[in-house]
C-alpha positions as CSV (number, residue, x, y, z in Angstrom):
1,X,0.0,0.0,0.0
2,X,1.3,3.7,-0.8
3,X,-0.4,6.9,0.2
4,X,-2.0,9.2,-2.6
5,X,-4.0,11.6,-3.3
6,X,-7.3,10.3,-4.4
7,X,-10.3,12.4,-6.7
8,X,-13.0,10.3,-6.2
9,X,-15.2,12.2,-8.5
10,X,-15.3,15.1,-11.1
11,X,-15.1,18.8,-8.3
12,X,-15.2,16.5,-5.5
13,X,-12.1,17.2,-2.7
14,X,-9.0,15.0,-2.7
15,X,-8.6,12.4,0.2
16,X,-5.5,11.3,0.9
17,X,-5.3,8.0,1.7
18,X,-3.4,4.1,0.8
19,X,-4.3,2.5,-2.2
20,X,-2.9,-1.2,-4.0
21,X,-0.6,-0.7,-6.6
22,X,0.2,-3.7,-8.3
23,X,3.8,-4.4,-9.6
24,X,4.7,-3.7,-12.5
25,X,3.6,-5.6,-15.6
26,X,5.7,-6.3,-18.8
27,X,6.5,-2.9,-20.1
28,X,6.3,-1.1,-17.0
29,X,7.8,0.7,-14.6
30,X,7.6,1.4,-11.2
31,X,8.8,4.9,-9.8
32,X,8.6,6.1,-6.1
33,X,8.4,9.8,-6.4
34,X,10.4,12.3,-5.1
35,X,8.2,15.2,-5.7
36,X,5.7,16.2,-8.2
37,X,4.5,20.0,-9.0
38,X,0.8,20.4,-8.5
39,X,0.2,21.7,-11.9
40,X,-3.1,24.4,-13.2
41,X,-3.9,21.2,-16.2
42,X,-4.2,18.9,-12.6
43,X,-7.2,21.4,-11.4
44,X,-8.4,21.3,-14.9
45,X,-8.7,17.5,-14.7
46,X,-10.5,17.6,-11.1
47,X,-13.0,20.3,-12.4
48,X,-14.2,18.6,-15.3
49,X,-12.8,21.3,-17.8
50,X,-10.1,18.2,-19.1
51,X,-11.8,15.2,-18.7
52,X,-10.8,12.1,-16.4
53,X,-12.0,9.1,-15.4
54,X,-12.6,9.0,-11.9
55,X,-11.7,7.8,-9.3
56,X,-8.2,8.7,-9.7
57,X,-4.7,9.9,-9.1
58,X,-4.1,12.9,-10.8
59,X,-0.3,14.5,-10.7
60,X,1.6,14.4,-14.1
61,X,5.1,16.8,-13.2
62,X,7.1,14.4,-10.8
63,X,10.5,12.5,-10.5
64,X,11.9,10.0,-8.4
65,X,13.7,7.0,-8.5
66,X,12.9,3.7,-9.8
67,X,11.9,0.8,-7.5
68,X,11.2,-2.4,-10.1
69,X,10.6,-2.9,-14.1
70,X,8.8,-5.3,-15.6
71,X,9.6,-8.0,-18.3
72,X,11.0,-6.8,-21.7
73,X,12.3,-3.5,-20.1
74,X,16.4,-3.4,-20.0
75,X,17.2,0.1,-21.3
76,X,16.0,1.2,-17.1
77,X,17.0,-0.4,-13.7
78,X,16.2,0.5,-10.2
79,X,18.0,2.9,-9.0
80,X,17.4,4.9,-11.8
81,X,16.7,8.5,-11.4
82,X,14.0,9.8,-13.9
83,X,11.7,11.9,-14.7
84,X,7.9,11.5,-15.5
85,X,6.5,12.1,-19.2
86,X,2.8,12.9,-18.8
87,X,2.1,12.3,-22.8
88,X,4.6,9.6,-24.1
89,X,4.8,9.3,-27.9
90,X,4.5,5.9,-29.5
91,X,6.7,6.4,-32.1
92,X,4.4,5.4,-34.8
93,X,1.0,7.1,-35.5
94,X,1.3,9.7,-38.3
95,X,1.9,12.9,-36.0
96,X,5.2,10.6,-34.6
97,X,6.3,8.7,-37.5
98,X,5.5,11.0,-40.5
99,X,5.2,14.7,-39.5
100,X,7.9,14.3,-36.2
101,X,5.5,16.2,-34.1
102,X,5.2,13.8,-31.1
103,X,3.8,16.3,-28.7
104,X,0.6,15.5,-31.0
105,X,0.5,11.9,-30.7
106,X,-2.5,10.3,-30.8
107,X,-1.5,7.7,-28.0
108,X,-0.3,9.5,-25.5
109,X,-2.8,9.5,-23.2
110,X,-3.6,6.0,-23.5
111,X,-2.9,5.0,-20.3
112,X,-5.7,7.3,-18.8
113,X,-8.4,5.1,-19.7
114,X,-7.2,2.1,-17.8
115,X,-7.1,1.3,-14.2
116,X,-3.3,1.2,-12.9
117,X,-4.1,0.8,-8.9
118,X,-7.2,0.4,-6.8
119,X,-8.8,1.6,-3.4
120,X,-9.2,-0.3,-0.1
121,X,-12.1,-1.3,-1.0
122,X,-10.8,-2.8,-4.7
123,X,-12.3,0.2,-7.2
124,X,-10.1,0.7,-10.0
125,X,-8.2,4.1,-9.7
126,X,-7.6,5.5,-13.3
127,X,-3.9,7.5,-13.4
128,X,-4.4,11.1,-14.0
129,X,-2.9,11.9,-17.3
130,X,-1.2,8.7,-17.6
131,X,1.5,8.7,-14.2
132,X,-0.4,9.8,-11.5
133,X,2.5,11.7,-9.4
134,X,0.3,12.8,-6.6
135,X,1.4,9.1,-4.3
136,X,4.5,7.8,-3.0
137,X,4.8,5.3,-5.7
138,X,3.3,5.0,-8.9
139,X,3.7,2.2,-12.0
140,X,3.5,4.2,-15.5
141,X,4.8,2.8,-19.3
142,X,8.7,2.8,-20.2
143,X,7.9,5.2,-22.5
144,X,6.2,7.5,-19.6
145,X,9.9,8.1,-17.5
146,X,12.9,9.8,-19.1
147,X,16.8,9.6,-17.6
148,X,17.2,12.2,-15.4
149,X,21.0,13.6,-16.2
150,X,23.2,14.2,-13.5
151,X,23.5,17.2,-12.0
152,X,20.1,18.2,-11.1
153,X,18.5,17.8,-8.0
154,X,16.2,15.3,-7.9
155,X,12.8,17.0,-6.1
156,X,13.3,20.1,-8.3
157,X,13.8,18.1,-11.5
158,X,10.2,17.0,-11.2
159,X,9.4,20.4,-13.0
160,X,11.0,19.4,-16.3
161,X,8.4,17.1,-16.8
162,X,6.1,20.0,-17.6
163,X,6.4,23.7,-16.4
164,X,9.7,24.2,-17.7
165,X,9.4,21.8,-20.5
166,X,6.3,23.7,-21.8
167,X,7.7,27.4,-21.2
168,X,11.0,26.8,-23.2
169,X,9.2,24.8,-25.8
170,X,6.3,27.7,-26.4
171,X,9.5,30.1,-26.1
172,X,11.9,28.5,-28.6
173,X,9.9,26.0,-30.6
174,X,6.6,27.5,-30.9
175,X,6.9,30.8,-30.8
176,X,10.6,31.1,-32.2
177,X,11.6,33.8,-30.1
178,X,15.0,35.9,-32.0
179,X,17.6,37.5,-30.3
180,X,16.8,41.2,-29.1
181,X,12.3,40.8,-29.4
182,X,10.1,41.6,-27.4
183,X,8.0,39.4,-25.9
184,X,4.8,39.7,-23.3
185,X,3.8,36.5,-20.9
186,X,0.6,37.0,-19.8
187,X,0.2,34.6,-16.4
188,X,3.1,34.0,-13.8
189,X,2.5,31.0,-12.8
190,X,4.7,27.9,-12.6
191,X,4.7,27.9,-16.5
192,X,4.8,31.6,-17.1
193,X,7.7,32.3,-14.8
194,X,9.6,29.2,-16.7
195,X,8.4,31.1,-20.0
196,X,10.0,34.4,-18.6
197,X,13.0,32.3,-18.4
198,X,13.1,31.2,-21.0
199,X,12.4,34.2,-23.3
200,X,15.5,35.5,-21.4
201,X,17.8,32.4,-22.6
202,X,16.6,33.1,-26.1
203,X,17.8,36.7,-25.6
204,X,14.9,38.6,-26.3
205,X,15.2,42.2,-25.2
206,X,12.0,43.6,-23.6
207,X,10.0,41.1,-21.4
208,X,6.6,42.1,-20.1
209,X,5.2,40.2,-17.3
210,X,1.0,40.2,-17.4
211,X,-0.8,39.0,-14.3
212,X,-4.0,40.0,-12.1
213,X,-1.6,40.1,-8.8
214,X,1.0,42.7,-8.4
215,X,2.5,40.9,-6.0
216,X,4.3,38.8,-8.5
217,X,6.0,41.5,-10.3
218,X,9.1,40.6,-7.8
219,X,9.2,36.7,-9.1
220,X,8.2,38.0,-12.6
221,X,11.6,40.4,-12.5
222,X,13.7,37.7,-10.9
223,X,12.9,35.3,-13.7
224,X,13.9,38.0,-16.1
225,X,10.6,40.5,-16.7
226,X,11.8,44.2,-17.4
227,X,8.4,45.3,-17.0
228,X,4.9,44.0,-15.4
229,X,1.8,45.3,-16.5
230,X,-1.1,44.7,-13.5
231,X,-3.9,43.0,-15.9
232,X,-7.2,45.1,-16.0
233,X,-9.8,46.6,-18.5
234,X,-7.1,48.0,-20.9
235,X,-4.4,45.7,-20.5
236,X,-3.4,45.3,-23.9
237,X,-3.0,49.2,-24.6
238,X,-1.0,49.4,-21.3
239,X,1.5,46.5,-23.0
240,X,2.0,48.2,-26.3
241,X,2.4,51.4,-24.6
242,X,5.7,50.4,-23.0
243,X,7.2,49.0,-26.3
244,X,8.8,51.2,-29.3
245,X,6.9,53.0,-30.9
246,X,3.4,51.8,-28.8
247,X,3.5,49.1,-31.7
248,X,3.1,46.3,-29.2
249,X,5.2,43.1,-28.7
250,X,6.9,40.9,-31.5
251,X,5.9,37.7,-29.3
252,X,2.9,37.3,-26.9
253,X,2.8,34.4,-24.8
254,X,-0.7,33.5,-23.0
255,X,0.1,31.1,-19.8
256,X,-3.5,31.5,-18.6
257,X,-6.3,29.9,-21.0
258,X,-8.9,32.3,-20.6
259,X,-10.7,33.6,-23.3
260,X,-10.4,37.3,-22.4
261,X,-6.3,37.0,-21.5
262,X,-6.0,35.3,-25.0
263,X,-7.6,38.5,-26.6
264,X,-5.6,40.5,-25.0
265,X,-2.0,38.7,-26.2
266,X,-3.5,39.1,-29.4
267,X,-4.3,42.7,-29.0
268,X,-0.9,43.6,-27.7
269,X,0.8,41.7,-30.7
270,X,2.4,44.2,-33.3
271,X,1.4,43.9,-36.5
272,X,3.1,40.9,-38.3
273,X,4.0,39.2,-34.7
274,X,3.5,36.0,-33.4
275,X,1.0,35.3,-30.5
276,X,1.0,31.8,-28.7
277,X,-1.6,30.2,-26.7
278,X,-0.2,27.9,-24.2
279,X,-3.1,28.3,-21.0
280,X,-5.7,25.2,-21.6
281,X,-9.2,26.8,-22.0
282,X,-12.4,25.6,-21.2
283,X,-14.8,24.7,-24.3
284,X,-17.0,27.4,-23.2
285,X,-14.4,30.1,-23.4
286,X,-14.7,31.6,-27.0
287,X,-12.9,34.2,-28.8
288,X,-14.1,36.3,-31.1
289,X,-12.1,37.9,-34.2
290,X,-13.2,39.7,-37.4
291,X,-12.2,38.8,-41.2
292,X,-11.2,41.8,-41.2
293,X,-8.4,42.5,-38.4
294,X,-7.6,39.5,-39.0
295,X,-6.0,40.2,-42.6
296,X,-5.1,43.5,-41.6
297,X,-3.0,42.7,-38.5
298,X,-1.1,39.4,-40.4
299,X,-0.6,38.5,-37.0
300,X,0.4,34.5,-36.5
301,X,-1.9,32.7,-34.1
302,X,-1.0,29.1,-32.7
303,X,-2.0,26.7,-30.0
304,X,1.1,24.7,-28.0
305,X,0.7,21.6,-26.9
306,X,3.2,20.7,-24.2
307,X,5.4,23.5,-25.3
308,X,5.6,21.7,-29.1
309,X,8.6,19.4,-27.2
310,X,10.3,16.6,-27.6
311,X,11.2,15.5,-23.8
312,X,13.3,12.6,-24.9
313,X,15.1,15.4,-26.9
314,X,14.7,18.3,-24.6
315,X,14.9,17.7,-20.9
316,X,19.1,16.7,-21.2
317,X,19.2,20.3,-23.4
318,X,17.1,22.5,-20.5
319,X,19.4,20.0,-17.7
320,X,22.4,21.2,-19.0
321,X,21.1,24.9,-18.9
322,X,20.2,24.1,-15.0
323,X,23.7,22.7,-14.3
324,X,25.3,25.4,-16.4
325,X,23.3,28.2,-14.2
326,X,20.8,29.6,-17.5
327,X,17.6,28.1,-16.0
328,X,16.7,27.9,-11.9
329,X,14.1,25.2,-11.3
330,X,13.7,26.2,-7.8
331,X,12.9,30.0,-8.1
332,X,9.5,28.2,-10.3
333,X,8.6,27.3,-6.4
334,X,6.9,29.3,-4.2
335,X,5.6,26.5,-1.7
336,X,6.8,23.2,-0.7
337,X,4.4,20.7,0.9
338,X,2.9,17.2,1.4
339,X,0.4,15.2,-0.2
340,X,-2.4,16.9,2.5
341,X,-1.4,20.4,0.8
342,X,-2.4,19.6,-2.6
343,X,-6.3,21.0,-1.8
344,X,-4.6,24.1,-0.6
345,X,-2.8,24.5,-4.0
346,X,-6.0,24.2,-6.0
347,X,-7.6,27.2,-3.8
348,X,-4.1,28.9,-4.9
349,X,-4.2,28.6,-7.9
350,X,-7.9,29.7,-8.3
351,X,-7.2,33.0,-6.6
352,X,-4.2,33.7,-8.6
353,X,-1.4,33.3,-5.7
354,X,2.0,31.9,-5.7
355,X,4.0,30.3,-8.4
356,X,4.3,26.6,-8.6
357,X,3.7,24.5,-5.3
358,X,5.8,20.7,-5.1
359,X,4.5,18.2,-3.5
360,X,8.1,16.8,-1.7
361,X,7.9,13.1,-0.7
């Protein structure tokens, strides 16, 4: 028996409590955690906007160590440090195989559907997106856990597996940021400050910060803002009206997934620039445009799906920027705390506080 953190149905509260996890099976692994961030896509799944199967373990940004493999797995041994990949590719559906865009893959979430522990009581638990990093120990897919370089400690490492992952990817894969542009990141949370980060690595010159609290314009500047804009009514006109010229930003970033914060990255995008919408919206949320701003802005507008990365490709790339001093996975952290304080970082994250809480194990 381990101890997790159980949602035993869609907006219900998480009990923590010990549930059966079985060993692992052919082609599995078994991983006890050393942390795991509690994540704004983990509050989606317990709300109902992303759905879930319940009753289950959500948690998808963790690392730890591994305990056991199953038959047919020799490239990992326990003892291994790794970290988790929420959305393993396969390798072989068309958006792997034939485009090379395995952020897209059409199995990655397989694992969701299928029980992977059970209660006291012997109900299936479901794994929230695939690993379910909110318990001691979990059992996930080989393809779900990637070596963990050395270097990097181990509890703060758990944010590659998504916060940092998806801020550098929407940074320098999606949104392509160039040396010496400006770039506005609207939310600083977990992801946003590891966007703000990021768009520093790349080199861009003028970073706007966007948030409702202006008490994160200190972590926004210590993650590499040069200016924070307090989000209200004209927030858009207040971003352009710090660039050059008031012509707006060549890169806007949207960490929130609102429909009004993704209008107003778009809004404060120059003409010709590049806006990027990496917050996860609910189907309700709908954004309006006309034909004819539209063609007469040429602005670019793309979704990102886990920052459009690779992780087998990426996380030894952003742990060498940790070890080399470029990227701080700890500043991302604004509260350590067990699996009882994951409730607490929901209510957090709904009114807008903090950065990214861990869950340390």
């Amino acid at each position: 028996m381990v101890r997790a953190a159980v949602l035993p149905a869609v907006s219900a509260p998480l009990q923590v409590t010990s549930i059966a996890l079985p060993d692992p099976g052919p082609g599995q692994v078994r991983v006890r955690l050393a942390a795991a961030g509690v994540c704004h896509s983990d509050l989606s799944l317990a709300n109902g906007t992303l759905r879930q199967p319940v009753p289950a373990v959500l948690g998808h940004e963790g690392a730890g160590t591994v305990v056991a493999v199953g038959d047919d797995v020799l490239d990992v041994a326990p003892g291994d440090r790794v970290v988790l990949n929420w959305a393993p590719s396969c390798g072989e559906c068309h958006f792997c195989a034939q485009l090379s865009e395995p952020w897209l893959c059409v199995r990655a979430n397989e694992a969701t559907t299928t029980p992977y522990a059970s209660t006291r009581s012997g109900d299936g638990l479901y794994p929230g997106l695939s690993v379910a990093a909110f318990a001691e120990e979990t059992v996930v897919p080989r393809r779900a856990v990637l070596p963990l370089p050395p270097g990097v400690p181990l509890e703060d490492a758990a944010l590659l597996g998504c916060a940092m992952l998806t801020g550098y990817g929407a940074v320098h894969h999606s949104a392509r940021v160039r040396v010496g542009e400006s770039v506005a990141v609207y939310g600083v949370g977990g992801v946003g400050l590891a966007t703000l980060q990021s768009a520093r690595l790349a080199g861009a010159g003028q970073i706007i910060a966007v948030d409702v609290s202006p008490e994160k314009e200190e972590m926004a500047r210590a993650a590499g803002a040069t200016d924070f804009v307090v989000a209200g009514e004209k927030t858009a006109k207040a971003v352009r009206g710090l660039t050059e010229g008031g012509f707006g930003v060549d890169v806007a970033i949207e960490c929130v997934g609102r429909a009004a914060t993704v209008r107003a990255a778009w809004d404060s995008t120059r003409r010709g620039g590049r806006t990027t919408v990496v917050g996860i919206g609910g189907k309700d949320e709908q954004v309006s445009f006309s034909a004819l701003e539209i063609f007469h802005f040429a602005r670019e507008l793309r979704g990102c799906v886990y920052g459009d990365s690779d992780p087998a490709r990426d996380v030894p790339v952003l742990a060498q920027h940790v070890r080399d001093g470029r990227l701080e996975l700890g500043s991302l952290v604004t509260e350590r705390v067990g699996l009882e304080g994951v409730g607490a970082a929901f209510d957090a994250m709904r009114a807008g506080r903090g950065g990214r809480t861990l869950v340390v194990f």
